[in-house]
N, C-alpha and C positions, 0 to 999 in steps of 0.2 A: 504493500500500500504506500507509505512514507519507506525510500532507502538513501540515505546520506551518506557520502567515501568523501573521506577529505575536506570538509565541507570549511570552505574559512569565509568568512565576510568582511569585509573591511571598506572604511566608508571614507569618502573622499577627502576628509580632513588627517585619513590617516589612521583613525581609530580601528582598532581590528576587534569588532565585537563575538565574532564568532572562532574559535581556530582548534582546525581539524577535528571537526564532528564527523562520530559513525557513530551512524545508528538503523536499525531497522523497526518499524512499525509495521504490522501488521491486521486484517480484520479481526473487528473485535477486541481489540487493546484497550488497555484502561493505561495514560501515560500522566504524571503528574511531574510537570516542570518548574522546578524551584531554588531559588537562588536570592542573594541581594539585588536591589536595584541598580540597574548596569550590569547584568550580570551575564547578558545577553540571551531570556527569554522573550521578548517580545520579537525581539529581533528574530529567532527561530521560526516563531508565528509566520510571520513576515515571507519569512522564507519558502514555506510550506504553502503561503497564500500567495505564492508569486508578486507578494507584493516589491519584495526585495531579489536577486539573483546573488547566486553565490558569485566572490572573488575568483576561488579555486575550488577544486573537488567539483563531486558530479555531485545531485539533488535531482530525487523521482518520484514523484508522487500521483498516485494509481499511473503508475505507469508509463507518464508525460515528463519530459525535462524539464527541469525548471531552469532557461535559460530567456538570454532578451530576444536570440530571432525565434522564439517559440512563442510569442507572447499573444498569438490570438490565440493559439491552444490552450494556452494557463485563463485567458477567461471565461472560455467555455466550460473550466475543470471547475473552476468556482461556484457554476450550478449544482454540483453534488457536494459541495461541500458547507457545514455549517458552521460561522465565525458568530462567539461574542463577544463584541469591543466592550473597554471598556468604559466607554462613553455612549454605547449603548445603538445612537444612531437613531430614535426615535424621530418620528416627524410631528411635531405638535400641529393642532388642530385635526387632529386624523384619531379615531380608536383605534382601540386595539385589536381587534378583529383586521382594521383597513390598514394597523403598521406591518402586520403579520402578513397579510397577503400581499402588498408590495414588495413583502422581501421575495416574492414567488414570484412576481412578475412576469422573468425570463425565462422559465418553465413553460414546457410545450404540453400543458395541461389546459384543461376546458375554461374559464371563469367559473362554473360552480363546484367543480370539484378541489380549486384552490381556497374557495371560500369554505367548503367541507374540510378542508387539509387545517385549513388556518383557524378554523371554532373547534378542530379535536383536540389540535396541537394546544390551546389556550384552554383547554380544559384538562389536559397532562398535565399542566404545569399550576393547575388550582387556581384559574382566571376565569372559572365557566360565569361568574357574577360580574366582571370587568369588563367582558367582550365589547359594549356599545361603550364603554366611556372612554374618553377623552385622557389623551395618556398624557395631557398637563395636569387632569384631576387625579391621576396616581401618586400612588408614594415612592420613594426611589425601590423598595424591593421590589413593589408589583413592575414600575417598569422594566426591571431587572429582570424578573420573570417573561415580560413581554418580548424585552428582546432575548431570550433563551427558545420562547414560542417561534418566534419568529427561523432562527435556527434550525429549529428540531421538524418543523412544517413541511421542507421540502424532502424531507425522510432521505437527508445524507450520508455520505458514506462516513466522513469525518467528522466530529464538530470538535470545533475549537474554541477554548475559553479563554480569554485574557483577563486576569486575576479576577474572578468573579466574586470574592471573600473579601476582597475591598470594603473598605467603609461600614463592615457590618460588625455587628457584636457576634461572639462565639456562637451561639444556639442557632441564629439565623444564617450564617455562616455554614456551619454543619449543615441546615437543610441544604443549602444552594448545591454544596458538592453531592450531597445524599441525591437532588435531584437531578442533577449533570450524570453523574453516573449512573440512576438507572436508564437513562436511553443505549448504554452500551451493551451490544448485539455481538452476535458470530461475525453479524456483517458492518457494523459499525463501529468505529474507534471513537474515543474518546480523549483528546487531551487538551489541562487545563494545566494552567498557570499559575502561580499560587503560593505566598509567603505563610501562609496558615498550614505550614508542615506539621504543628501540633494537630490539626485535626484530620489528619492524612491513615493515621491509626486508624479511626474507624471503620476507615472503607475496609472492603476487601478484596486482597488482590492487588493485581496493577504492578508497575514499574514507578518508579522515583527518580524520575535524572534531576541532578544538581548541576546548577549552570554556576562559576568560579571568576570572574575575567575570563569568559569566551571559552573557555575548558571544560568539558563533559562530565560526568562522574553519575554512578548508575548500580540501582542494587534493586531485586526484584522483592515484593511485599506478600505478605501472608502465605 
């Protein structure tokens, strides 16, 4: 699914945020990426979301290069995959039902079966009472939930979280990854971002990579 050889990133000022990442992901993975800030996980993200291209080494994900003359393949790869910023990305004046379905937009599905896709997915995620409101009248969890809905809707192969345990207290926190991880499948991966390594015990299962100044480190869980 995700395969990285060598993988360094370095960014025009010079800064080398990534160096010599291996690593394999596979369907159905549970991966939790954690490190100080700067420590180059987001940057990873990045990279797996063709946002960013590696310096050196090769990066494949389901199977496509992630390089720059590939780059209209890498946006077509972003329709099976599920990202949450964390900024979320919501559009005010819109609900939540209509944030969820614009993440679906570019999906070669009907209009009602996206609207179906987008009121099950927000009732996974414990939003079946939010669906008509207005995601400026949410609280930051519920929109946090919304954009997870929004993710999980187009039933991808990946999702990827970016520190989703931000800004929250312990208990809600715990939900968040409790609910990230149950969307992980035989056929779906799961990885998330995350300085709330104290609450990484809970889950079960999974990989633990620590990101160092751009250096890897990696020990399987449960």
């Amino acid at each position: 699914m995700i395969e990285a050889k060598g993988v360094c990133l370095r960014y025009p000022d010079g800064t080398e945020a990534l160096h010599q990442i291996d690593l394999e992901i596979g369907p159905g993975d549970l991966v939790y990426l954690t490190g100080p800030s700067g420590s180059g996980k987001t940057s990873l993200l990045k990279l797996f979301m063709g946002m960013e291209y590696p310096t050196s080494g090769t990066l494949k994900v389901l199977d496509q290069p992630v390089t720059k003359d590939q780059a209209g393949n890498i946006r077509r790869l972003r329709r099976v995959m599920g990202p949450v910023f964390q900024e979320f990305r919501l559009i005010r004046g819109r609900t939540a039902l209509e944030n969820v379905m614009l993440g679906m937009r570019f999906l070669d599905l009907p209009p009602a079966q996206i609207k179906e896709n987008a009121g099950t997915a927000l009732v996974k995620v414990g939003l079946a009472h939010k669906v008509l409101s207005r995601v400026e009248n949410l609280s930051w969890g519920e929109c946090q939930r919304v954009a997870i809905a929004r993710a999980v809707a187009r039933k991808p192969a990946v999702i990827l979280a970016d520190e989703p345990t931000g800004n929250l207290d312990q208990d809600n926190a715990l939900k968040i990854l409790e609910l990230l991880t149950s969307f992980q499948d035989r056929k779906t991966a799961v990885i998330i971002t995350t300085h709330a390594t104290h609450l990484i015990g809970h889950q079960n299962g999974g990989t633990l990579i620590r990101l160092d100044r751009g250096n890897m480190h990696w020990e399987r869980l449960g």
